[in-house]
Residue, then its C-alpha position, 0 to 999 in steps of 0.5 A: x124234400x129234396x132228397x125225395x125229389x131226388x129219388x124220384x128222378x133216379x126211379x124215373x130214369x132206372x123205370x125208362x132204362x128197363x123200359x128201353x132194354x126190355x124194348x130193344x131186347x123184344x126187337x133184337x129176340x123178334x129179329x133173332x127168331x126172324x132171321x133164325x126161321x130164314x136161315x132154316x130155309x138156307x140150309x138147302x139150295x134149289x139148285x142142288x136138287x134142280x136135276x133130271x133123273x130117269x129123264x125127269x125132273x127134280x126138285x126141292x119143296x118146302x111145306x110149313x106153318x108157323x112152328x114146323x118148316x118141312x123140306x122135301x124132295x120129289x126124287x123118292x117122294x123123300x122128307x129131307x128135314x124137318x125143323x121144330x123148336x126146342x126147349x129152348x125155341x130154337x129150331x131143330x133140324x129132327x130129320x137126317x138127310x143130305x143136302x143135294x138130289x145126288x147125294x140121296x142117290x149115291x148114298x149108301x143107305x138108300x132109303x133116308x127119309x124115302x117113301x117106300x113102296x111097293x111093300x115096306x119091309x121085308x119079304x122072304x125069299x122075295x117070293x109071294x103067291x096071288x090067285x095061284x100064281x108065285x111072283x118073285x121080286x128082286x132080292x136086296x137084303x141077303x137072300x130076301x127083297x126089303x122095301x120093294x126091291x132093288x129099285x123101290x119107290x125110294x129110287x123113282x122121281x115121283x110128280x109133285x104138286x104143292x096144293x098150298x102151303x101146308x101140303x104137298x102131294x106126290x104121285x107116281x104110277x107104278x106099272x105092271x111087273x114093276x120089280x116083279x109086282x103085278x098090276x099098274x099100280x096108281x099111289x098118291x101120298x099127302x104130307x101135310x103140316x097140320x095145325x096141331x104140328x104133325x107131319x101127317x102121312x097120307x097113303x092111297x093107291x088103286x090097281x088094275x090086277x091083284x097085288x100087294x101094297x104096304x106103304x110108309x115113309x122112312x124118315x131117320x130122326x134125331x129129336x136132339x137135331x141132326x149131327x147131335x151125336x147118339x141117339x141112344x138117350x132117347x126114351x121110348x115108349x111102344x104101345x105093344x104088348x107083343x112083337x114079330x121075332x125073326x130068324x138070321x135074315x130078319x124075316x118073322x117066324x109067324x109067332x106074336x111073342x110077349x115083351x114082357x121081360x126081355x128088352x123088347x119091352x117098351x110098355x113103360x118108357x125106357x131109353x134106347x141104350x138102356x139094353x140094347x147090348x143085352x145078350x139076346x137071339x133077337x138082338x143078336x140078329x138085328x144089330x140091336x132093335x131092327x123089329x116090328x111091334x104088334x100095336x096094343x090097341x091104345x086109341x086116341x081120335x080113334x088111331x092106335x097110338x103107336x109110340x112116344x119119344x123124347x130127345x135127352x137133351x133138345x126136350x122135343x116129343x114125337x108121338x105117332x098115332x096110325x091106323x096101321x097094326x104094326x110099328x118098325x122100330x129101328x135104332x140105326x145098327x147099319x149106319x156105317x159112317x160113309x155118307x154125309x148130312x147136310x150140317x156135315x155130320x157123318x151118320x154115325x152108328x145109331x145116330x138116328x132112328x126109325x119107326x115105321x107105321x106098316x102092316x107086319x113083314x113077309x104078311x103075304x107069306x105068313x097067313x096068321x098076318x093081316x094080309x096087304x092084298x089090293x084088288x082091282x075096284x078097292x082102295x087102299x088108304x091109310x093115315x098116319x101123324x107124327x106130331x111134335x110137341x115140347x117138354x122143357 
């Protein structure tokens, strides 16, 4: 009987133990997420982007709901990190960027995490002809105009209103002539934290002449965190069964061509390494993938699902779903090393990638293309979600 007694004292004492350690361990495991979710926020200082540009002011934001926190600044309407949970519940700084206004504006690579605008992309020559008469833009990229022109979107400071704490609303109003475009064009792009944690893009624009718009944004993503090295790793799959083969300069010839059987072939999924080195024409002119990919017409609530992609080693998803035709795919061949991110990272050659929702390149000088042309009395308008999700 006693020996009895005695065990149960010693059952009751291991039963009260555990109790505390299984205590403390779910205070110190809410206080670790606590102070992790805080020390996301202090990655960035306000007073780094508190400046004047073209004499008007920046800022740094901040747009969140419980699993995505999302800095943004409003000089080039710009995403400058986005933070997400791994497998681990760990947060993850996916998006690249660097942790000041200047840094962004002496950068090298100018369109980091930019709005772009007035057209994504590439157009040939710079050169493009409305209602009879030919438009020139000025030339950025060789012998052609990428992105707008010299000074895009990218390199304006956009008015910014935080409506709550999901969304922030940047808007800016291009005026006639600007680069080259013709019309005052007024846009308005919503980034927005749903509740299925997706960055949502929302674009909308207006115009008093005939012009051309074809808005995205520029995020470069790292799923396994910014600074984590190459991004190689990453599996991919673009729901499209064709692209847009280009020349030397990168402008698209006009043919749609299969992927099927060459390295453009994302159909199922592959990583991006897997044959980026092929001996290929395409590759060659690209540096690798730097192409745009006819969406297959895969739908999910009624948005072509463009791509699914998985960092190696964080488990984290991003899966993209537009109203768009088209998808950029860019795997970071130009990053050369020459600026720093915000954890102190170089960007390193194919650190990061990019995938553009877009109508397709040089659509105003290829008459096969969907056409990006907006009239007075029209509005465009289209939607995009990037929304993230985790294997483990």
């Amino acid at each position: 009987m006693k020996n009895i007694q005695i065990g149960v004292v010693v059952l009751l004492a291991l039963f009260q133990f555990n109790c505390k350690d299984n205590k403390k361990e779910n205070t110190t495991s809410k206080e670790t997420s606590e102070m992790t979710s805080d020390s996301v926020k202090s990655v960035l200082e306000t007073k780094n982007f508190d400046t004047i540009i073209d004499g008007k002011k920046v800022n740094l934001y901040w747009i969140e709901n419980k699993e995505i926190k999302a800095a943004f600044t409003n000089y080039g309407g710009r995403l400058i990190g986005l933070w997400v949970n791994d497998k681990n519940g760990k947060p993850t700084d996916v998006v690249v960027g660097m942790n000041s206004a200047k840094g962004f504006k002496t950068s090298t690579e100018p369109y980091f995490g930019a709005t772009i605008g007035r057209v994504g992309n590439r157009i040939g020559k710079g050169k493009f002809t409305l209602e009879g008469r030919q438009y020139q833009v000025p030339l950025n990229n060789g012998k052609n105009a990428l992105h707008g022109g010299v000074k895009g979107f990218q390199d304006v400071v956009w008015n910014a209103e935080k409506t709550n704490e999901n969304t922030l609303v940047f808007s800016y109003v291009s005026p006639d002539r600007e680069q080259g475009f013709p019309g005052n064009l007024s846009v308005k792009v919503t980034y927005t934290i749903t509740d299925d944690n997706s960055v949502k893009m929302e674009y909308e624009a207006t115009t008093d002449k005939t012009t051309i718009v074809n808005l995205t944004n520029h995020a470069f993503f790292n799923l396994n965190g910014e600074g984590s090295g190459t991004i190689l790793n990453h599996k991919l799959q673009i729901y499209a069964n064709e692209f847009t083969p280009v020349d030397e300069g990168l402008i698209p010839s006009g043919e749609l061509k299969a992927v099927k059987n060459t390295p453009f072939d994302f159909i199922s999924k592959h990583t991006i390494g897997e044959r980026i080195e092929t001996k290929d024409e395409q590759l060659k002119f690209g540096k690798g993938y730097d192409h745009n990919y006819v969406l297959n017409g895969t739908k999910k609530n009624e948005l072509n699902h463009a791509a699914t992609i998985s960092g190696d080693k964080s488990g984290i998803t991003l899966d993209i779903f537009t109203q768009e035709p088209g998808l950029q795919f860019y795997s970071g061949n130009f990053m050369q090393s020459k600026n720093t991110f915000k954890s102190g990272a170089k960007d390193d050659f194919r650190t990061a990638f990019a995938l553009e929702t877009q109508h397709f390149p040089d659509a105003p000088n290829q008459p096969k293309f969907a056409q990006i042309i907006l009239k007075p009395g029209e509005k465009y308008h289209t939607v995009s979600y990037y929304q993230f999700s985790v294997k483990k």
